[in-house]
mmJSON file of the N, C-alpha and C atoms, coordinates in Angstrom:
{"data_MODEL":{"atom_site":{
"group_PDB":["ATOM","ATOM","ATOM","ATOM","ATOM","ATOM","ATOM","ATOM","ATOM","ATOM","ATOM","ATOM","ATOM","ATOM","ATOM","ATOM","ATOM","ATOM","ATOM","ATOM","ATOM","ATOM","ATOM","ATOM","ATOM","ATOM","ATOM","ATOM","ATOM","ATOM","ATOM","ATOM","ATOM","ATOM","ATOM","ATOM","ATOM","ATOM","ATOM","ATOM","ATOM","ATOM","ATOM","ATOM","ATOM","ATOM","ATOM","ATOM","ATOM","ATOM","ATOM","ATOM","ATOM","ATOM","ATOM","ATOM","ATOM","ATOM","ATOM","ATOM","ATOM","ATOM","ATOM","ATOM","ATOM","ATOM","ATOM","ATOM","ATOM","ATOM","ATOM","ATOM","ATOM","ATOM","ATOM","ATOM","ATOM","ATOM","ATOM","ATOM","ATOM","ATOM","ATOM","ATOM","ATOM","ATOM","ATOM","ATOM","ATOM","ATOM","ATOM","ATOM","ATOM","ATOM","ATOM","ATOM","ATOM","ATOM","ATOM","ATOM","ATOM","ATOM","ATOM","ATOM","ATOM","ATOM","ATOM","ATOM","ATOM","ATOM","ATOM","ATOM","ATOM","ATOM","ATOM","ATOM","ATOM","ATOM","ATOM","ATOM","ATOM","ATOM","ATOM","ATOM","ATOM","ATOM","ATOM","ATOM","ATOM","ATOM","ATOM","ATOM","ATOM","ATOM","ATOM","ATOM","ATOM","ATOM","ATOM","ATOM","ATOM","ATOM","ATOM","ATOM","ATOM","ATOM","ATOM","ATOM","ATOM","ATOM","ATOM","ATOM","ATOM","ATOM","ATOM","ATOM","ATOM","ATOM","ATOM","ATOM","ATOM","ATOM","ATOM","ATOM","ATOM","ATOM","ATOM","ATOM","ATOM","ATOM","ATOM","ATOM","ATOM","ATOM"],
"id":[1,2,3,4,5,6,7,8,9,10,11,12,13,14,15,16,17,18,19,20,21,22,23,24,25,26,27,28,29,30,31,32,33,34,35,36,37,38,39,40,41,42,43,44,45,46,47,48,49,50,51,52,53,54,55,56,57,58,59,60,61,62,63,64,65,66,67,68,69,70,71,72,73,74,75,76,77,78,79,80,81,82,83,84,85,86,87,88,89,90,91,92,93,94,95,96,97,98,99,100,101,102,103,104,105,106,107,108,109,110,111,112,113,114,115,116,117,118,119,120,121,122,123,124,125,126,127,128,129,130,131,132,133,134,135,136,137,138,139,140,141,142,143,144,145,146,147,148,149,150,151,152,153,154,155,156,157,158,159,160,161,162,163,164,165,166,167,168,169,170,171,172,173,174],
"type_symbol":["N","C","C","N","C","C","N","C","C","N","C","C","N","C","C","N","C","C","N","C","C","N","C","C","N","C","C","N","C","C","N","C","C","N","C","C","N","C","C","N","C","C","N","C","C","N","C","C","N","C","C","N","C","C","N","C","C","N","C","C","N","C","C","N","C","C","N","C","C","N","C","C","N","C","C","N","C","C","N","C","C","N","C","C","N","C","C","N","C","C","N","C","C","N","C","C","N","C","C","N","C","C","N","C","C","N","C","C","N","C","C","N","C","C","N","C","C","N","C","C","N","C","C","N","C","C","N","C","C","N","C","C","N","C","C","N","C","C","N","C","C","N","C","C","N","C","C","N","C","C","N","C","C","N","C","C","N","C","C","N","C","C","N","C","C","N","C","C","N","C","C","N","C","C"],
"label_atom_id":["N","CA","C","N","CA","C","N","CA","C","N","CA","C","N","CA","C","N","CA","C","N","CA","C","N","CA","C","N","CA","C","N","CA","C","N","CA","C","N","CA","C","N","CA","C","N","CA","C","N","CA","C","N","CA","C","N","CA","C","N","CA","C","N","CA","C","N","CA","C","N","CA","C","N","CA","C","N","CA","C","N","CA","C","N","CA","C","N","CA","C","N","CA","C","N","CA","C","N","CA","C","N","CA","C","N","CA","C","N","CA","C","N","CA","C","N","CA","C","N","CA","C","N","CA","C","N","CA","C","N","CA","C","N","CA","C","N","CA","C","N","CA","C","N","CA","C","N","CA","C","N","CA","C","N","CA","C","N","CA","C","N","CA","C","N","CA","C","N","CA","C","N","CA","C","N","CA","C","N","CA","C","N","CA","C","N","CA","C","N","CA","C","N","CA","C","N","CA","C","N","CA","C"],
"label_alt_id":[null,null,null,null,null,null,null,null,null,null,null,null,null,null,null,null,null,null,null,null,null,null,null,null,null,null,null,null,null,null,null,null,null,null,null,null,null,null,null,null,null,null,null,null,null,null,null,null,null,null,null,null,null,null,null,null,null,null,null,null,null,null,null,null,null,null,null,null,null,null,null,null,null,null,null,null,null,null,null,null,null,null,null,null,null,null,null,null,null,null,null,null,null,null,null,null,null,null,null,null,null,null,null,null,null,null,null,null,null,null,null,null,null,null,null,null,null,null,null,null,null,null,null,null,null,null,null,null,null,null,null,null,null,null,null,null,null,null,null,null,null,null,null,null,null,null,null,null,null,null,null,null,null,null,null,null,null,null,null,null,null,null,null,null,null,null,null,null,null,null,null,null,null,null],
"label_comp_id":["UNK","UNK","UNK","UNK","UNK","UNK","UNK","UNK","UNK","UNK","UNK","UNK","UNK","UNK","UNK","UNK","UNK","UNK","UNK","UNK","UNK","UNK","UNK","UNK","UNK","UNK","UNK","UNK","UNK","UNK","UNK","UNK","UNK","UNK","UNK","UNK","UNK","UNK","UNK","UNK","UNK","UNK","UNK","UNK","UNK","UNK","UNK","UNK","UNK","UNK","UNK","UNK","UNK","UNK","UNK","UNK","UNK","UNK","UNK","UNK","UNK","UNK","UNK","UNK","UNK","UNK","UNK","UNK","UNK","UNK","UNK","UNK","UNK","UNK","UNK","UNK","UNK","UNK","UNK","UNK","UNK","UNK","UNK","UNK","UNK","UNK","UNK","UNK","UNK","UNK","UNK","UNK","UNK","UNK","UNK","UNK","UNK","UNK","UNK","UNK","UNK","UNK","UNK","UNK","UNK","UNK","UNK","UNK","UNK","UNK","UNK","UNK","UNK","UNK","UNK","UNK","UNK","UNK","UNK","UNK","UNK","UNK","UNK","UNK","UNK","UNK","UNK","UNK","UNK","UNK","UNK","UNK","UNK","UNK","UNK","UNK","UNK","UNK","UNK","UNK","UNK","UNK","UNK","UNK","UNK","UNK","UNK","UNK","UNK","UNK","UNK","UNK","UNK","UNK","UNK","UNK","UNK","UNK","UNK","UNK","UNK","UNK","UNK","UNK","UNK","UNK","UNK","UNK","UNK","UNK","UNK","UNK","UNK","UNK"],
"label_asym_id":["A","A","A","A","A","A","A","A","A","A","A","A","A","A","A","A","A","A","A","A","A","A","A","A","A","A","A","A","A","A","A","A","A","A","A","A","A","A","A","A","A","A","A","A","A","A","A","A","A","A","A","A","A","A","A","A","A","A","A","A","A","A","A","A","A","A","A","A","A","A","A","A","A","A","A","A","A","A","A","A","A","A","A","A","A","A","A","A","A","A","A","A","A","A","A","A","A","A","A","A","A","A","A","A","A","A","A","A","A","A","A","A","A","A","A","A","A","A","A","A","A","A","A","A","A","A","A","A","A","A","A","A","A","A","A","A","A","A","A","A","A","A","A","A","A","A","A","A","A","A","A","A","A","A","A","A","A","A","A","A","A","A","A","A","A","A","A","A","A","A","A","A","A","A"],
"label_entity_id":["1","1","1","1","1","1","1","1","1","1","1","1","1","1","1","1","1","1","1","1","1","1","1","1","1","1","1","1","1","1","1","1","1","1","1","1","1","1","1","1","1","1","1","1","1","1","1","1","1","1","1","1","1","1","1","1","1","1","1","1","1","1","1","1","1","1","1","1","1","1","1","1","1","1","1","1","1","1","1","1","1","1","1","1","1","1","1","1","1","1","1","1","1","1","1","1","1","1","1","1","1","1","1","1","1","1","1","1","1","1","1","1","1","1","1","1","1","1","1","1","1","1","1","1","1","1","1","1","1","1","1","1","1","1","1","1","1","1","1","1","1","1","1","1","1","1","1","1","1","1","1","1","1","1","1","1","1","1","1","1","1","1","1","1","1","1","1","1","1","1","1","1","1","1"],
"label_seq_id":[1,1,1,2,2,2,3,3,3,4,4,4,5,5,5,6,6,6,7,7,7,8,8,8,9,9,9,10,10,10,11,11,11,12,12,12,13,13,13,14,14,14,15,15,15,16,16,16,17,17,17,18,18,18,19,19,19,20,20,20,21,21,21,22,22,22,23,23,23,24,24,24,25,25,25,26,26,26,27,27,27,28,28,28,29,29,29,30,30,30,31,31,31,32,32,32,33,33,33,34,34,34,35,35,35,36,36,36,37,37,37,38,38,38,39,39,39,40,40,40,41,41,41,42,42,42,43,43,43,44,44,44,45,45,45,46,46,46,47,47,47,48,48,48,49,49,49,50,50,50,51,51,51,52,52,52,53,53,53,54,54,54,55,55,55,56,56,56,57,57,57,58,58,58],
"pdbx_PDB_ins_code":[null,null,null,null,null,null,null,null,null,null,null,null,null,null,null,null,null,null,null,null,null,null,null,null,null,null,null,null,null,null,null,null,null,null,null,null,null,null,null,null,null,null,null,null,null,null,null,null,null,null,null,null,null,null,null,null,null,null,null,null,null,null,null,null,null,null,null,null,null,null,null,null,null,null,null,null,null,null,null,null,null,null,null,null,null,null,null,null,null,null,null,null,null,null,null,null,null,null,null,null,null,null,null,null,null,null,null,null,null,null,null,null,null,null,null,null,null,null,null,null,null,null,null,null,null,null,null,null,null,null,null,null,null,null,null,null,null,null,null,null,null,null,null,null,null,null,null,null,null,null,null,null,null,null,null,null,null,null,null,null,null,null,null,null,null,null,null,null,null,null,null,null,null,null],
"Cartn_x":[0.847,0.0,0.887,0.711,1.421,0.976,2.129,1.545,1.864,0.649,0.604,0.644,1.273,1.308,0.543,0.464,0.748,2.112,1.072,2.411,2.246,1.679,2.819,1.792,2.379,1.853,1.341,-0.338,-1.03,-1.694,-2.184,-2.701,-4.107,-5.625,-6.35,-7.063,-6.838,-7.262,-8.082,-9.039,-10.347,-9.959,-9.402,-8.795,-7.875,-6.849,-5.543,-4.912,-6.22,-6.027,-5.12,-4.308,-2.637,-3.476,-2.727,-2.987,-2.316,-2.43,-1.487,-2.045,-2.105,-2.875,-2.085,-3.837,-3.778,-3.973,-4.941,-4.794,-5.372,-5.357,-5.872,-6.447,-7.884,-8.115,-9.474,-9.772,-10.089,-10.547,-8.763,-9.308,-9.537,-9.45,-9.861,-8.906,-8.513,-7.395,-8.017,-7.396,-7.976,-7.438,-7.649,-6.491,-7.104,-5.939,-5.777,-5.346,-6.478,-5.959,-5.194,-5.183,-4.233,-4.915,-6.474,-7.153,-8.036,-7.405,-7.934,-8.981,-9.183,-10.598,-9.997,-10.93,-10.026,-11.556,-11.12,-12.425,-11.618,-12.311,-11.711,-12.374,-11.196,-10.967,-10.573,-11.243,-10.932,-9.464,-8.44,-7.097,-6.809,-8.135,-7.788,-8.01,-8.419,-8.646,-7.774,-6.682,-5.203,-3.791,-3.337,-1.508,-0.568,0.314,1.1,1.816,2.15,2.894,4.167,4.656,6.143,6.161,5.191,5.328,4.824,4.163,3.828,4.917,5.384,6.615,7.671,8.252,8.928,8.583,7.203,6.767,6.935,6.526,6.716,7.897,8.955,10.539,10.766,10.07,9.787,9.721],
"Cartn_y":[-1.195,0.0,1.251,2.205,3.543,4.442,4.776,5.844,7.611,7.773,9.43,10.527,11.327,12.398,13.982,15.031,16.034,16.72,17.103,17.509,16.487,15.186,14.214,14.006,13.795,13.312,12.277,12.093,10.863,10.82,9.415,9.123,8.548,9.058,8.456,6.665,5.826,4.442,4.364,5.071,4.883,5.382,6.46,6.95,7.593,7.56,7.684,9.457,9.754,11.677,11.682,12.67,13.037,14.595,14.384,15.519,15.903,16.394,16.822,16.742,16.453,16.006,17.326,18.073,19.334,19.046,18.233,18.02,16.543,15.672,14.614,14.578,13.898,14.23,12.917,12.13,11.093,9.872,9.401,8.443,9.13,10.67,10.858,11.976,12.139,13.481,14.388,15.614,16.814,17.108,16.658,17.003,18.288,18.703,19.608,19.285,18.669,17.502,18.582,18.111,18.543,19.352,19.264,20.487,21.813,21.872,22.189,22.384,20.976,20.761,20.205,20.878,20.134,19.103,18.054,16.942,15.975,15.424,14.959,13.108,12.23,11.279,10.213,8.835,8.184,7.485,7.229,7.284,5.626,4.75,3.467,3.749,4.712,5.037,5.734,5.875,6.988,6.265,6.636,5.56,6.796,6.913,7.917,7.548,8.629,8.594,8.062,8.453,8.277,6.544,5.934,4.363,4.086,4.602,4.761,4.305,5.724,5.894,4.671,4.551,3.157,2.511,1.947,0.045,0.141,1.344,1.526,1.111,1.727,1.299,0.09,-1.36,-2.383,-3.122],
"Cartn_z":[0.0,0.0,0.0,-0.914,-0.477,0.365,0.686,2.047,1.233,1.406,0.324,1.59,1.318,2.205,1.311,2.397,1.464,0.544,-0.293,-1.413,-2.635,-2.378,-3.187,-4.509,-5.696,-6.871,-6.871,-7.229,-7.03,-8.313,-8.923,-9.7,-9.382,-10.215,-9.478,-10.891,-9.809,-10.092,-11.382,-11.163,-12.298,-13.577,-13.302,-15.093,-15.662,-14.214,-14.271,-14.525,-13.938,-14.098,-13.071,-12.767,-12.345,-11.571,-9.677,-9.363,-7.773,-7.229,-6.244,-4.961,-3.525,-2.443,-1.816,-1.705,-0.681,0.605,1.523,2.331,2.455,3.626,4.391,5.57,5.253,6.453,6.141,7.512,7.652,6.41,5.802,4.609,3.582,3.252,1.926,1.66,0.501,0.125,-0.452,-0.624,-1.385,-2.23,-3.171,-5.058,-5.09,-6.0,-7.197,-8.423,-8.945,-10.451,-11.938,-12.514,-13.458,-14.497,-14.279,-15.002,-14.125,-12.892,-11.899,-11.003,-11.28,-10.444,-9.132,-8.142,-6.701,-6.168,-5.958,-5.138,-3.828,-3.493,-1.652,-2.532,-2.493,-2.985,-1.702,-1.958,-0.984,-1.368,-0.36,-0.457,-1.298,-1.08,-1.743,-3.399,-3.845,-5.503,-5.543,-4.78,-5.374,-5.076,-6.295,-5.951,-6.259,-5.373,-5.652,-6.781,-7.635,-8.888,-9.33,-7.918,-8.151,-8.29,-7.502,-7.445,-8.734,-9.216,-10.648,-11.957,-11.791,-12.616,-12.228,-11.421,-10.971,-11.5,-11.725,-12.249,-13.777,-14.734,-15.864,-16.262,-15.574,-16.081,-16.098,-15.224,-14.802,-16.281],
"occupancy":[1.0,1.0,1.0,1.0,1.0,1.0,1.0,1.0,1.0,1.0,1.0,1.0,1.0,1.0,1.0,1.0,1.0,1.0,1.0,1.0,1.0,1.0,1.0,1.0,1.0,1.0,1.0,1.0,1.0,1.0,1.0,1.0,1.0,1.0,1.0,1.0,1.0,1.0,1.0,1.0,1.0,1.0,1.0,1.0,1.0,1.0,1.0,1.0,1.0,1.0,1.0,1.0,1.0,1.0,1.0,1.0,1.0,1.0,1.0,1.0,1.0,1.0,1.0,1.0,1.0,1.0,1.0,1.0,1.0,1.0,1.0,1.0,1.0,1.0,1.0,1.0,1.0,1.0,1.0,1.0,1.0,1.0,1.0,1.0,1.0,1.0,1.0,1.0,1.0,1.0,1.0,1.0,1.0,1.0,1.0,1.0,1.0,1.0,1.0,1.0,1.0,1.0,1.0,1.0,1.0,1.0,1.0,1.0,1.0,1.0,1.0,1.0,1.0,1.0,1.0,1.0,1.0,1.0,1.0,1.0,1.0,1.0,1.0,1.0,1.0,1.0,1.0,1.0,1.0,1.0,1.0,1.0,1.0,1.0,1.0,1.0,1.0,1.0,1.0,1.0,1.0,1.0,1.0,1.0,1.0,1.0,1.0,1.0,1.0,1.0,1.0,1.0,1.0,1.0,1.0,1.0,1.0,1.0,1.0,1.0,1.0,1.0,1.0,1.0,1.0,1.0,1.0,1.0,1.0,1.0,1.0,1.0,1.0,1.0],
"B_iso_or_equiv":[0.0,0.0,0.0,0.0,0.0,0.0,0.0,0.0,0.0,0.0,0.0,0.0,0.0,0.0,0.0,0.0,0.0,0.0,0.0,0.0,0.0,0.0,0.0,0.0,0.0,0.0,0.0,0.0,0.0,0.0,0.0,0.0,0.0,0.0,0.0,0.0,0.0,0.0,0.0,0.0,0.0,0.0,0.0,0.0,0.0,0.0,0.0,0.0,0.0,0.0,0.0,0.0,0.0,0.0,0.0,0.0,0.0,0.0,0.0,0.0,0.0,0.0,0.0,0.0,0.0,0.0,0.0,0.0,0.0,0.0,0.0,0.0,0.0,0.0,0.0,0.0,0.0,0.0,0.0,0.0,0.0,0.0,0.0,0.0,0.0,0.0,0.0,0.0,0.0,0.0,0.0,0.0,0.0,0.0,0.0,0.0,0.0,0.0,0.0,0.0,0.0,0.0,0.0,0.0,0.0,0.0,0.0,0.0,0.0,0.0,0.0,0.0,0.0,0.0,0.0,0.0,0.0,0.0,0.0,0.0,0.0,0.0,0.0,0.0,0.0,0.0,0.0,0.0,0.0,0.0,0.0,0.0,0.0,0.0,0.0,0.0,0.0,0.0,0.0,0.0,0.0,0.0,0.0,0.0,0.0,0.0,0.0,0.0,0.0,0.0,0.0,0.0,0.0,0.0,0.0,0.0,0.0,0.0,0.0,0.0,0.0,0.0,0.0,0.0,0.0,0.0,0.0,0.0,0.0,0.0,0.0,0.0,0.0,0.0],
"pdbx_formal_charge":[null,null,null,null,null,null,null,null,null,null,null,null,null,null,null,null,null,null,null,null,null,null,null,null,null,null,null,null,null,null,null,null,null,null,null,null,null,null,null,null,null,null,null,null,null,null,null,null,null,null,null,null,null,null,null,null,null,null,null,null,null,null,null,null,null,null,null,null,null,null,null,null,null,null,null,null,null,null,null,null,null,null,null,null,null,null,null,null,null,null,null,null,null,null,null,null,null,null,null,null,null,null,null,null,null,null,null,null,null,null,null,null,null,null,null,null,null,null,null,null,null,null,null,null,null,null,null,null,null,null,null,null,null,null,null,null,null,null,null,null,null,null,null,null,null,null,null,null,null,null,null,null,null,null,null,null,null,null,null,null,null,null,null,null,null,null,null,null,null,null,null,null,null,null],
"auth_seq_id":[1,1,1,2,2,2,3,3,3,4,4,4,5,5,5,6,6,6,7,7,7,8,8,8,9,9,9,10,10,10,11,11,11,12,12,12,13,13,13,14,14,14,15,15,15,16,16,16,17,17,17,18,18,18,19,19,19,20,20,20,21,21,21,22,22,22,23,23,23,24,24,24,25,25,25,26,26,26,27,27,27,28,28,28,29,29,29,30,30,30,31,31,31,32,32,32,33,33,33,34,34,34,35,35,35,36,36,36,37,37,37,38,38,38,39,39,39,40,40,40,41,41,41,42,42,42,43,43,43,44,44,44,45,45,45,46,46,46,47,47,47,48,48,48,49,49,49,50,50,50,51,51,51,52,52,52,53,53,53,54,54,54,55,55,55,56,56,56,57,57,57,58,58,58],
"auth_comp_id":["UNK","UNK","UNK","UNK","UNK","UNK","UNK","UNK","UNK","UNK","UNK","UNK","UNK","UNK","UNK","UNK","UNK","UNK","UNK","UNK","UNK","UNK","UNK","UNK","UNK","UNK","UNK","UNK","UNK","UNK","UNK","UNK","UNK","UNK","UNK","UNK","UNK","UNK","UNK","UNK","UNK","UNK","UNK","UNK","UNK","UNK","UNK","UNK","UNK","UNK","UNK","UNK","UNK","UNK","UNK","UNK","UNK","UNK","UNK","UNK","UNK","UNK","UNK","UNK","UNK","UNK","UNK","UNK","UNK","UNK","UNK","UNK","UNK","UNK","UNK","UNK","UNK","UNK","UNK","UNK","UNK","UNK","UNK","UNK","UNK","UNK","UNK","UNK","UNK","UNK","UNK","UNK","UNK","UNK","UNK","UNK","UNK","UNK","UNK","UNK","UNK","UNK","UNK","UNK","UNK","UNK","UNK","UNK","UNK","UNK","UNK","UNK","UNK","UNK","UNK","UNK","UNK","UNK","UNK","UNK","UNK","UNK","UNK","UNK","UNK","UNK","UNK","UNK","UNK","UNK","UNK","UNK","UNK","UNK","UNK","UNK","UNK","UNK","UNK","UNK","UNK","UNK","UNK","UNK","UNK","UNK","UNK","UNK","UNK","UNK","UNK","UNK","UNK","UNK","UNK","UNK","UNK","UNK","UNK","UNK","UNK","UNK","UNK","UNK","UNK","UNK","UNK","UNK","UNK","UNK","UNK","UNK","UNK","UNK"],
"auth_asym_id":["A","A","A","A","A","A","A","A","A","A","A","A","A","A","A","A","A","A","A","A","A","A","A","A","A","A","A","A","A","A","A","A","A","A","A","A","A","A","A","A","A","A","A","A","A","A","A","A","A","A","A","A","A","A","A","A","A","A","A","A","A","A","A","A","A","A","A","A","A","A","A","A","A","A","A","A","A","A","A","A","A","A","A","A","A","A","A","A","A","A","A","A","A","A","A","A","A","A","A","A","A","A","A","A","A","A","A","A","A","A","A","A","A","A","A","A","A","A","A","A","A","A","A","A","A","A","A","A","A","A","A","A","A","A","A","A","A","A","A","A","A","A","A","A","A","A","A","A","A","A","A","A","A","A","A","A","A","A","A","A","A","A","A","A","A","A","A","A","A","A","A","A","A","A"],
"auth_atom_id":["N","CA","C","N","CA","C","N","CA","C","N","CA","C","N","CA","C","N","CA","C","N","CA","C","N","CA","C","N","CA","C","N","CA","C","N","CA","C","N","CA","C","N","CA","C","N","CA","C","N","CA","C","N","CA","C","N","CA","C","N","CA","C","N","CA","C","N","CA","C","N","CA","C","N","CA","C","N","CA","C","N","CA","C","N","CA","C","N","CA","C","N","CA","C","N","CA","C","N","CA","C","N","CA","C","N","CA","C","N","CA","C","N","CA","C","N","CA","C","N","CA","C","N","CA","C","N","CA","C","N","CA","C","N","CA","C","N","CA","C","N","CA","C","N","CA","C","N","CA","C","N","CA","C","N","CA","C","N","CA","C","N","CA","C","N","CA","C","N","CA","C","N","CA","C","N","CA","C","N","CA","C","N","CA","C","N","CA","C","N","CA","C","N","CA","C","N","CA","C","N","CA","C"],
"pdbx_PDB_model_num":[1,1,1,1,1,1,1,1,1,1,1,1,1,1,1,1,1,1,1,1,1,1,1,1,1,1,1,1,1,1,1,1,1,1,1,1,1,1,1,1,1,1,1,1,1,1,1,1,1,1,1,1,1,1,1,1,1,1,1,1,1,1,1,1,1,1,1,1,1,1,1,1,1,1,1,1,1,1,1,1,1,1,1,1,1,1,1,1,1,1,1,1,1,1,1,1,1,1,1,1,1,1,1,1,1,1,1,1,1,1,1,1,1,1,1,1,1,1,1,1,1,1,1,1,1,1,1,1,1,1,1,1,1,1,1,1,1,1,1,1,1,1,1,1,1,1,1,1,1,1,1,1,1,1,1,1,1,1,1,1,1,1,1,1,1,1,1,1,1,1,1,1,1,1]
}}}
């Protein structure tokens, strides 16, 4: 499981839109996705990116 903090680049599960976790707060994050829509996402539909990018090179 990744552990997402704030700050960190997350990808969300369902359709792979790319966006940035403003805050956390019980189980769910607060993006700022990449067309700037911000929504509060539950943390099991988000994988941080960077683990992302890693498996690709894989």
């Amino acid at each position: 499981m990744d552990v997402i903090s704030v700050g960190d680049q997350v990808v969300f599960l369902r359709d792979g839109a790319r966006g940035i976790v403003m805050r956390i707060q019980e189980g769910k994050c607060l993006v700022l996705w990449e067309d700037e829509f911000v929504s509060w996402e539950s943390v099991e539909l988000l994988r941080s990116a960077q683990v992302e990018r890693s498996e690709q090179r894989m």
